[in-house]
VEXDREN-2710 file (C-alpha; in Angstrom, 1 decimal):
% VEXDREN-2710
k/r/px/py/pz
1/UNK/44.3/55.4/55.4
2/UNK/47.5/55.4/53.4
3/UNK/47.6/51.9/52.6
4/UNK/44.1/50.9/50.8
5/UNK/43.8/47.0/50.3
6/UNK/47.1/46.1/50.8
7/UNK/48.4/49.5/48.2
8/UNK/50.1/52.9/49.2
9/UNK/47.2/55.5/48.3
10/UNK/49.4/57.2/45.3
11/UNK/49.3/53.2/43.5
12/UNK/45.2/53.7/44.2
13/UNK/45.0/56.8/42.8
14/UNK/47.4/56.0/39.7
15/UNK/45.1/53.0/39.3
16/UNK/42.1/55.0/39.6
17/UNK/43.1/57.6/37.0
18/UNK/44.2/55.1/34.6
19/UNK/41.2/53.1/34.7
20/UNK/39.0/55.6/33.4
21/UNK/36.5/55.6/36.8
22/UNK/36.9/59.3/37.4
23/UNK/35.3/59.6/33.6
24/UNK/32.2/57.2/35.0
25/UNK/31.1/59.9/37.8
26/UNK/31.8/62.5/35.2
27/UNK/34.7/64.9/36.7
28/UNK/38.5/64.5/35.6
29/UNK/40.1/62.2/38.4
30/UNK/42.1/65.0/39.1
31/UNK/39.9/66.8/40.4
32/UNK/38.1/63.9/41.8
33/UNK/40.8/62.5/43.8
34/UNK/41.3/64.7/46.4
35/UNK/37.9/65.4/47.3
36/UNK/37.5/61.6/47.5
37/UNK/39.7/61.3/49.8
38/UNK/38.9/64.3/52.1
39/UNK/35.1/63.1/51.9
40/UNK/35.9/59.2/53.0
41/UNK/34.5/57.8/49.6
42/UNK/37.1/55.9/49.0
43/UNK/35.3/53.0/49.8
44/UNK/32.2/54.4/46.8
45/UNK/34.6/54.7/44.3
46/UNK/35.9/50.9/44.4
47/UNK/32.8/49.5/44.9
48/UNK/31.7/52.0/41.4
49/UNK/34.7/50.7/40.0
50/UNK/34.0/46.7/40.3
51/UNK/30.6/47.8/39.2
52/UNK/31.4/48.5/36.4
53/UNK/34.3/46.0/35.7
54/UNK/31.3/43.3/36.3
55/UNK/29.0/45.1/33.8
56/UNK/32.0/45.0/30.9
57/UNK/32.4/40.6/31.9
58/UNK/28.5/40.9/31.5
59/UNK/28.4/42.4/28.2
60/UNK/31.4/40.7/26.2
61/UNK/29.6/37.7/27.5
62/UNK/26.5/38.9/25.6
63/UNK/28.4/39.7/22.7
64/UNK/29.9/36.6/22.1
65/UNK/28.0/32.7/21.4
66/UNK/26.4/32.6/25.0
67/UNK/28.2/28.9/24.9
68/UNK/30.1/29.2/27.9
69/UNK/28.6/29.9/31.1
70/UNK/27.8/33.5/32.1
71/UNK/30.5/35.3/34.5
72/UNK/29.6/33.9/37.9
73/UNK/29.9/37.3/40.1
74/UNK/28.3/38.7/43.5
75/UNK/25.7/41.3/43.6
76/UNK/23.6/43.1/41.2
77/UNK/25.4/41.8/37.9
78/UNK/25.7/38.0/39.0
79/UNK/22.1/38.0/39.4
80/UNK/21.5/39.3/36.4
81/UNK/23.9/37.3/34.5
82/UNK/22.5/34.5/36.0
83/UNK/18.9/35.1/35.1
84/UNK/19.7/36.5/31.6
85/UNK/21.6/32.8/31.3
86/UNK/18.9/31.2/32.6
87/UNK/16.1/32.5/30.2
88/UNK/18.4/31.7/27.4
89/UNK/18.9/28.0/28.3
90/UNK/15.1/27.8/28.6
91/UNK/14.7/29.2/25.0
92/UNK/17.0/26.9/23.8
93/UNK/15.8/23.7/25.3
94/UNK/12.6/25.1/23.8
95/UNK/13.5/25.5/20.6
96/UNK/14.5/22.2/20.3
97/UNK/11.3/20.2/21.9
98/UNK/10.3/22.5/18.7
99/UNK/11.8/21.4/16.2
100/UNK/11.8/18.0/17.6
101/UNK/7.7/17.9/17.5
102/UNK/8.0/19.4/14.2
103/UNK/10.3/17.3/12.8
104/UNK/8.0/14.7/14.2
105/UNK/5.0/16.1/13.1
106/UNK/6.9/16.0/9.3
107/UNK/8.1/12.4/9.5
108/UNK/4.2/11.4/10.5
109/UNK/3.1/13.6/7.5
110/UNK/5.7/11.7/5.3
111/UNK/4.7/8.3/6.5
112/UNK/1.0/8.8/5.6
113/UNK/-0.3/7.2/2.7
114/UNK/-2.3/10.2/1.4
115/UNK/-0.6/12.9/0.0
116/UNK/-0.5/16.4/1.3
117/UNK/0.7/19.8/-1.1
118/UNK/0.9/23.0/0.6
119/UNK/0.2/26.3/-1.9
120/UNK/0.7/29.6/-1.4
121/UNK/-1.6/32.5/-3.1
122/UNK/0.0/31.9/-5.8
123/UNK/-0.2/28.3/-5.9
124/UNK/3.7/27.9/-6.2
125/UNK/4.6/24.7/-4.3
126/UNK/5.5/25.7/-0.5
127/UNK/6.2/21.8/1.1
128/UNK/4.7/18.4/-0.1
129/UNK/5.4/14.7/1.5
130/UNK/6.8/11.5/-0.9
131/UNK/2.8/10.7/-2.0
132/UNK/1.9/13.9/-3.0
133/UNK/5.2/14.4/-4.7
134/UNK/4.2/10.7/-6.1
135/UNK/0.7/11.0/-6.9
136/UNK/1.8/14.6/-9.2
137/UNK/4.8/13.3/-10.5
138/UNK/6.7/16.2/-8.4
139/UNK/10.3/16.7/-7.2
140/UNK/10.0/17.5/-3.5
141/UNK/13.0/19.6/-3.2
142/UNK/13.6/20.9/-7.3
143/UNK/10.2/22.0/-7.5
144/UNK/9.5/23.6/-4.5
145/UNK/8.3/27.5/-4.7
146/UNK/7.4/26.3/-8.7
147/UNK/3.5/27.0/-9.9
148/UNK/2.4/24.3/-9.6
149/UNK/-0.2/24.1/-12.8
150/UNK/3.0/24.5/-14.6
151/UNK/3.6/21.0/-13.8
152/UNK/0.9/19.6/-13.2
153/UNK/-1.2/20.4/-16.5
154/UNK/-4.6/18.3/-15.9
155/UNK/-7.4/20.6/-16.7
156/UNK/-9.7/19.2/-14.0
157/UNK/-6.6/19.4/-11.4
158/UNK/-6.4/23.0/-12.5
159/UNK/-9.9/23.9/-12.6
160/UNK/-10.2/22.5/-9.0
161/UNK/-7.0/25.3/-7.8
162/UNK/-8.9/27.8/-9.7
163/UNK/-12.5/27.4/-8.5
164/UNK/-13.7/29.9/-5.8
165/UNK/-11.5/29.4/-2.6
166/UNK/-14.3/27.6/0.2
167/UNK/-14.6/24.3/1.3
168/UNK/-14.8/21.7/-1.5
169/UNK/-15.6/18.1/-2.0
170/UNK/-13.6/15.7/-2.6
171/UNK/-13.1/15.2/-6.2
172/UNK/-12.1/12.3/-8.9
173/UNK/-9.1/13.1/-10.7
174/UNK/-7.4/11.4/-13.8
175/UNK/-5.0/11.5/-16.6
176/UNK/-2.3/13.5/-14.4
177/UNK/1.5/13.3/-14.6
178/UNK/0.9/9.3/-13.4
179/UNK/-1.2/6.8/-13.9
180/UNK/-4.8/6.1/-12.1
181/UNK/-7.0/7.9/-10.7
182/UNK/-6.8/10.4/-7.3
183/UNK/-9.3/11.6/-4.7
184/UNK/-8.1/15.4/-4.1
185/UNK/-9.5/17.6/-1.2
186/UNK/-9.0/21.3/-1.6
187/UNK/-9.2/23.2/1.5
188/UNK/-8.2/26.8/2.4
189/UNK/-6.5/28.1/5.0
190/UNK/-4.5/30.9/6.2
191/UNK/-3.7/33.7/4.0
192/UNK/-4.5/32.8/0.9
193/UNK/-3.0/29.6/1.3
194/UNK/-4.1/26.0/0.2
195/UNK/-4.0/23.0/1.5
196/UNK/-4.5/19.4/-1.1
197/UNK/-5.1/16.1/0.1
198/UNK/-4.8/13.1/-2.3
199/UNK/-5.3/9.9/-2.2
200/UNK/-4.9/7.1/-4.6
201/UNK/-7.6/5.4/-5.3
202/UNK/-6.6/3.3/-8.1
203/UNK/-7.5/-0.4/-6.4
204/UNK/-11.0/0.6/-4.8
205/UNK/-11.9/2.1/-8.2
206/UNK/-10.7/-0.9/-9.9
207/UNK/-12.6/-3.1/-8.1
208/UNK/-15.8/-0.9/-8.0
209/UNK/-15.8/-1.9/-11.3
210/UNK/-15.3/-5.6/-11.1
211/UNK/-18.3/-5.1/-8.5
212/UNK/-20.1/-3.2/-11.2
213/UNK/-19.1/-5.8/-13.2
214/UNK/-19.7/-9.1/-11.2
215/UNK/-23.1/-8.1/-10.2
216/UNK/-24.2/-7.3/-13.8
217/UNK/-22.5/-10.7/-15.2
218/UNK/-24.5/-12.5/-12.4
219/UNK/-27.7/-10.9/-13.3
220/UNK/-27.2/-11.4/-16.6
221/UNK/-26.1/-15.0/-16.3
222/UNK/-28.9/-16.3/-13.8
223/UNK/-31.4/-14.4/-16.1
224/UNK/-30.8/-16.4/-19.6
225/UNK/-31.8/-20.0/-17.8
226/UNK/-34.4/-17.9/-16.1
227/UNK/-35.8/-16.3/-19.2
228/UNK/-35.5/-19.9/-20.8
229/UNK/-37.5/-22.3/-18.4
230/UNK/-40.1/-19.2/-18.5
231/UNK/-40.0/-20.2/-22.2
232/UNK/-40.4/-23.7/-21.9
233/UNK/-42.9/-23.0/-19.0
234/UNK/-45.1/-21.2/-20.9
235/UNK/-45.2/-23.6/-23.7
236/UNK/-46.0/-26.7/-21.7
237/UNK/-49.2/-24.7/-20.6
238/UNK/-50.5/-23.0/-23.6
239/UNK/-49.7/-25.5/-26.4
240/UNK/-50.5/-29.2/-26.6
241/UNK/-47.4/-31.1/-27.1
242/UNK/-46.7/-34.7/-28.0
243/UNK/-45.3/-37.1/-25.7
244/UNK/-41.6/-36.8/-27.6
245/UNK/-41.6/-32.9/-27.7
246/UNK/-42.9/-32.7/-24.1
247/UNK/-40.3/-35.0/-23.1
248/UNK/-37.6/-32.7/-25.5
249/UNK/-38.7/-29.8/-23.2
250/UNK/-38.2/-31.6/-20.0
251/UNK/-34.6/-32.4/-20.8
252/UNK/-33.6/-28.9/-21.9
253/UNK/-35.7/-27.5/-18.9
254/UNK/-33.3/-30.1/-16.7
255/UNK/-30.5/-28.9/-18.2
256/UNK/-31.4/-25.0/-18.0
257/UNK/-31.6/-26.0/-14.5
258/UNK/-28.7/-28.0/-13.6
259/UNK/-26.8/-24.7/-15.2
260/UNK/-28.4/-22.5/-12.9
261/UNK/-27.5/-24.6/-10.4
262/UNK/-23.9/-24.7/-11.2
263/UNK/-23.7/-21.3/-11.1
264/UNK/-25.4/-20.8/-8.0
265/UNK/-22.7/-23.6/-6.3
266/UNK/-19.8/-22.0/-8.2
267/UNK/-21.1/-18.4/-6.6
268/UNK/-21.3/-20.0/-3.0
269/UNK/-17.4/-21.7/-3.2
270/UNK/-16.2/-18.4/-4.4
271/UNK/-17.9/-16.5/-1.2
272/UNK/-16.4/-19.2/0.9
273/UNK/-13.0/-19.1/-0.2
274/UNK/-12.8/-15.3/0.1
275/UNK/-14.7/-15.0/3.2
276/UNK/-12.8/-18.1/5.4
277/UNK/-9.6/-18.6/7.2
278/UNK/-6.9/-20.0/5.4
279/UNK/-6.2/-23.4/5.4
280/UNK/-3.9/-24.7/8.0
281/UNK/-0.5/-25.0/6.9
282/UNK/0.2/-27.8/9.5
283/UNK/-2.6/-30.2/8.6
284/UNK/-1.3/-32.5/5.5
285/UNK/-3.3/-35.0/3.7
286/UNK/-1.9/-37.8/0.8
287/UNK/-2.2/-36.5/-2.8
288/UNK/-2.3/-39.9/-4.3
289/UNK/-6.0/-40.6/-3.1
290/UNK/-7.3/-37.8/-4.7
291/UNK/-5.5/-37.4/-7.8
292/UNK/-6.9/-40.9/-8.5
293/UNK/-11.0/-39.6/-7.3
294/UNK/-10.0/-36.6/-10.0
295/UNK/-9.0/-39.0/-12.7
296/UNK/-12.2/-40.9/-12.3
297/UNK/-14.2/-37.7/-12.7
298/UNK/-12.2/-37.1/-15.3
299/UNK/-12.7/-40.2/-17.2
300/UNK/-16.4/-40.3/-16.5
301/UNK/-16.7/-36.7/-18.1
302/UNK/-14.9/-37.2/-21.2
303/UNK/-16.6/-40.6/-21.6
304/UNK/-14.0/-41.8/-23.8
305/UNK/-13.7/-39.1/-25.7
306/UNK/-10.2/-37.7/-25.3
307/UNK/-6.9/-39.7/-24.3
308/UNK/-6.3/-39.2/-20.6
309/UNK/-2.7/-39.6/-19.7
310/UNK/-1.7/-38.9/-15.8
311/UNK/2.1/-38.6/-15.0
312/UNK/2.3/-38.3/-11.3
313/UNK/5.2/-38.8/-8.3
314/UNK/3.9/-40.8/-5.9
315/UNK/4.0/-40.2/-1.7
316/UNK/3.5/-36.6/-1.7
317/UNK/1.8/-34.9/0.5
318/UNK/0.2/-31.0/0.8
319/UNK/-0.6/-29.1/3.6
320/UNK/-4.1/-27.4/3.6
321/UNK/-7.4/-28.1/2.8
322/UNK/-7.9/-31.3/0.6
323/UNK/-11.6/-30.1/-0.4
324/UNK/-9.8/-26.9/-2.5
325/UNK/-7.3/-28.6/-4.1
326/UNK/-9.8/-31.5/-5.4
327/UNK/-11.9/-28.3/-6.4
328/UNK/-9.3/-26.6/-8.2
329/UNK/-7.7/-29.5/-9.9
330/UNK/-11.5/-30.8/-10.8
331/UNK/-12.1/-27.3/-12.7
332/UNK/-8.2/-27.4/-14.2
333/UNK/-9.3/-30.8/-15.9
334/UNK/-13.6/-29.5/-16.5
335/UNK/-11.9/-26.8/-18.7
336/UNK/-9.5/-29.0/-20.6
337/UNK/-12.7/-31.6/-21.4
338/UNK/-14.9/-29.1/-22.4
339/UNK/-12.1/-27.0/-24.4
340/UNK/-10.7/-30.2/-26.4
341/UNK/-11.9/-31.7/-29.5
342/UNK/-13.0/-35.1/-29.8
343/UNK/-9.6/-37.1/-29.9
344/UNK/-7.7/-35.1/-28.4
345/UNK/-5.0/-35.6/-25.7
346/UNK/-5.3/-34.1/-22.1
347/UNK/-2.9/-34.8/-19.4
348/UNK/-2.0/-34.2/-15.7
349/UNK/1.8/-34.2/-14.0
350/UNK/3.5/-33.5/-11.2
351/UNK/7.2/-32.5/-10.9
352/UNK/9.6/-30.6/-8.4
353/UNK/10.7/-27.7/-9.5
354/UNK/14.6/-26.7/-8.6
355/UNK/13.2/-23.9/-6.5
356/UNK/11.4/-26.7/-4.6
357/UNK/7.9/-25.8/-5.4
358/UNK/5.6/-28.2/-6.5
359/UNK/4.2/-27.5/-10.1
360/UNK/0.8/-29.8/-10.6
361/UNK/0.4/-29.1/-14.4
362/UNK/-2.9/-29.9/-16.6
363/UNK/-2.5/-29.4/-20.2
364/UNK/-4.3/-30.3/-23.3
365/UNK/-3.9/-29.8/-27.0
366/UNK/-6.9/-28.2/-28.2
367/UNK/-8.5/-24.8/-29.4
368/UNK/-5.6/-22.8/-27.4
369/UNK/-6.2/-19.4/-26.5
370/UNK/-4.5/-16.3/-27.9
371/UNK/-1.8/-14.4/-25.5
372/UNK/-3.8/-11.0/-25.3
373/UNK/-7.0/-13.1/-23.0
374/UNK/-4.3/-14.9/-20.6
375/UNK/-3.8/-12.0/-18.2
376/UNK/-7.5/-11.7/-17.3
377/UNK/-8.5/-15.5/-17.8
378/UNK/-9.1/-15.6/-13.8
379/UNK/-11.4/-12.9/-13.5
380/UNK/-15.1/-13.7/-12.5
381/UNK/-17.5/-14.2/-15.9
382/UNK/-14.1/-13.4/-18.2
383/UNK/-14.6/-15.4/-21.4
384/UNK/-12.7/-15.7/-24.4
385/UNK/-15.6/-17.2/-26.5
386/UNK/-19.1/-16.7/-24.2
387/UNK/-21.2/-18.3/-27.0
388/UNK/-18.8/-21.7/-26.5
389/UNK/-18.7/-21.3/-22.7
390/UNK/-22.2/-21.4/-22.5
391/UNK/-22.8/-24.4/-25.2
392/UNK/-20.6/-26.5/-23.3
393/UNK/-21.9/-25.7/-19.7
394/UNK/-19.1/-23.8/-18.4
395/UNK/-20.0/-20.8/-15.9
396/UNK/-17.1/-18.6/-16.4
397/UNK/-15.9/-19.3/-12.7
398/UNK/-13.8/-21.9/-12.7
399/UNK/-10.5/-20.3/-13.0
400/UNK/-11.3/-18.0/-10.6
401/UNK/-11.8/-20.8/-8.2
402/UNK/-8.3/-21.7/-9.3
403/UNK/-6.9/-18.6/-8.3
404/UNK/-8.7/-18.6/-4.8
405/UNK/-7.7/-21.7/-3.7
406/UNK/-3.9/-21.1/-4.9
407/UNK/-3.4/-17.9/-3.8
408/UNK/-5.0/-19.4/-0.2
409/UNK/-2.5/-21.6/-0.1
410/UNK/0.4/-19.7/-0.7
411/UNK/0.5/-21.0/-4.4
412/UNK/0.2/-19.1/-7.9
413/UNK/-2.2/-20.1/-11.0
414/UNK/-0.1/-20.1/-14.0
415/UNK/-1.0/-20.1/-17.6
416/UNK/0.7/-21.0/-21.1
417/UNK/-1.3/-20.9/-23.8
418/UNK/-1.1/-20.1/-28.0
419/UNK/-4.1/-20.9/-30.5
420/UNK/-3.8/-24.0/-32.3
421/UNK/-1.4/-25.6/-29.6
422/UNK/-3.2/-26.4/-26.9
423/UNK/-3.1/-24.9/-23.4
424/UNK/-1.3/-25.7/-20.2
425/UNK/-2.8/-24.9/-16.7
426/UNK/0.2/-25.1/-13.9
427/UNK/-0.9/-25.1/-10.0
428/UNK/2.1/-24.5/-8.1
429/UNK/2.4/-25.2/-4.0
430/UNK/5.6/-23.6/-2.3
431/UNK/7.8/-26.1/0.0
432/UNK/6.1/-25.0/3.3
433/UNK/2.9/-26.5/1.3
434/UNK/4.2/-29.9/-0.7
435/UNK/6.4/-32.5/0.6
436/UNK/7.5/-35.9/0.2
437/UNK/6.9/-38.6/2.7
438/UNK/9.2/-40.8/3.9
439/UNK/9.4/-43.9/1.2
440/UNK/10.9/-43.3/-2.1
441/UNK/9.2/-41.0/-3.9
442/UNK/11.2/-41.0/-7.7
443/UNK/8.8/-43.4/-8.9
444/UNK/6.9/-42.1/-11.5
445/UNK/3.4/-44.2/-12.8
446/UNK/2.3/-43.2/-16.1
447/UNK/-1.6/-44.5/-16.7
448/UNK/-2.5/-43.9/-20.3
449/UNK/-6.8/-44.2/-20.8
450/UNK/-8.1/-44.4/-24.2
451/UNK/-11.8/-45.5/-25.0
END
């Protein structure tokens, strides 16, 4: 044995010494060496000395990044390199389905339209989504770990954070850092934490109250005919009339009637035109026909009363329902009767706009109406004068038909109006609703009607 793996024992033994093994069995490889040698354990000491060379590979590996792959060697310490890599590649690839499903969980959080603001026991601001941060008036990143009643200053807001930390309905909330009104939900959870949900409930408030509203208008406007053929009722059957005051309270009994009536029609078109399919856009009818039936009923209401002048471009045609537009245009022209002195001037045109919409305009010179009433002229029952409304048969609906039927047709209602000047009433159909047909349609006919 004086050659060991290719090496004169004396090279061994030089290596040995200088390597330190004679330190890992604890004896000075001095002393070691011969004994070794004598014993045949030569073959223990170089398998002790790649031992431990495979435990140092191990641990530098462990104390560096882990990015490479762990030192790929035989026995006892390859195995447990292996495993040791092993467990760490299956931590990682955990880690990131983690933060991947958090980072999920966050972006469904953030695309929710109700806001969520987590507190901690001290109600400073921990995470909140783009609502919450919207329906505060918060800063998601500059105010987080802020006190949040430092901000947000509402009295009922922070009575509801200071109230007795259990399960709480869901409150009304107003005059906070923005406008409207917020349903909050307080709930507990963890440590002393707390959770609030908002939503913005702005719109169904809103039109709560138009429903309020509309239902209390209706009573109130089916009950004054009501209360007035009672009236006239009860005097036909207590008192004895003559023939000319009976037949006096017959006609106003008639006409208490024919208002109800109107109402009651005008209620049904508004149901239908909010609770039907819109029209078609594909089925097109001629505008000429019925522009004329509306001037007749035009003429026939005024009864001479008014000049009637109608500008209008002939071959057009509009896609949707024809039974609408008649309706809206109808109430347009109603309105400008009933709203224009004796005399007075009232007038219907068509042009193209350079946007290519077409703009059906009814205007009239009379009483006007002052700016501050135009923004809610369309609302159900909304009347600038009711005393006038009512003397001249109106129902308070009409516009609101207006608005239905434009809206339903992809149109707007516009309004231009200023006392003392008159008013003008614009109905405007986009391209995919108005065309022109194929003859020439730059012809305009001008009818002027006086009587």
């Amino acid at each position: 044995m004086r050659y060991l793996l290719g090496r004169p024992l004396g090279a061994v033994a030089t290596w040995a010494a200088g390597s330190g093994l004679g330190a890992l069995v604890g004896a000075p490889m001095g002393e070691l060496w011969p004994g070794v040698l004598a014993g045949g354990g030569l073959g223990v000491l170089l398998h002790a000395s790649a031992d431990a060379l495979h435990g140092q590979r191990l641990m530098r590996w462990l104390r560096g990044g882990q990015d490479a792959a762990a030192p790929r060697d035989t026995g006892f310490w390859g195995e447990l390199g292996y495993r040791i890599e092993r467990a760490l590649r299956l931590r990682e690839r955990q880690l990131v389905r983690e933060r991947s499903q958090h980072a999920q969980f966050l972006n469904a959080i953030e695309a929710s339209p109700n806001g969520v603001l987590l507190l901690d026991a001290g109600d400073a601001i921990l995470w909140c989504n783009a609502a919450a941060a919207d329906h505060f008036g918060l800063d998601p990143e500059r105010d987080r770990l802020q006190r949040v009643t430092n901000l947000v200053r509402a009295p009922d807001f922070v009575a509801l954070l200071q109230a007795a930390p259990t399960p709480m309905q869901p409150q009304l909330l107003s005059g906070l850092r923005r406008a409207g009104t917020l349903l909050v939900l307080l709930r507990p959870y963890g440590a002393g934490l707390k959770l609030v949900l908002s939503q913005d409930v702005t719109e169904r408030e809103r039109h709560e109250a138009m429903r309020r509203d509309f239902v209390a208008n209706v009573s109130h406007e089916i009950r004054t005919p009501l209360m007035a053929l009672s009236g006239f009722v009860e005097t036909m059957q207590t008192l004895p009339l003559a023939e000319a005051e009976r037949h006096r309270v017959l006609a106003l009994m008639a006409q208490q009637t024919a208002r109800m009536r109107t109402l009651v029609d005008d209620l049904l078109t508004l149901a239908r035109l909010e609770g039907s399919p819109r029209p078609a856009p594909d089925r097109w009818f001629a505008l000429d026909p019925l522009l004329q039936q509306v001037r007749a009923r035009t003429q026939a209401l005024s009864s001479g009363a008014h000049e009637l002048r109608f500008a209008v471009l002939e071959g057009i045609e509009v896609a949707g329902s024809e039974g609408e537009i008649d309706s809206a245009l109808t109430n347009l022209l109603s309105n400008a009767v009933r709203y224009t002195p004796v005399g007075g001037r009232i007038g219907l045109a068509l042009r193209w706009r350079e946007d290519g919409w077409l703009e059906i305009a009814v205007s009239d010179n009379g009483i006007g109406i002052a700016r501050e009433h135009l923004s809610r002229l369309a609302e159900r029952f909304y009347r600038v004068d009711g005393s006038r409304s009512r003397e001249t048969g109106g129902t308070g609906l009409g516009l609101s038909i207006v608005k239905h039927v434009a809206q339903r047709h992809s149109g707007e209602l516009l309004i231009d109006s200023a006392p003392g000047q008159g008013s003008t009433f614009s109905l405007l159909l986009p391209p995919v609703r108005a065309r022109r047909q194929a003859q020439p349609l730059d012809q305009r006919v001008d009818v002027a009607v006086r009587r």
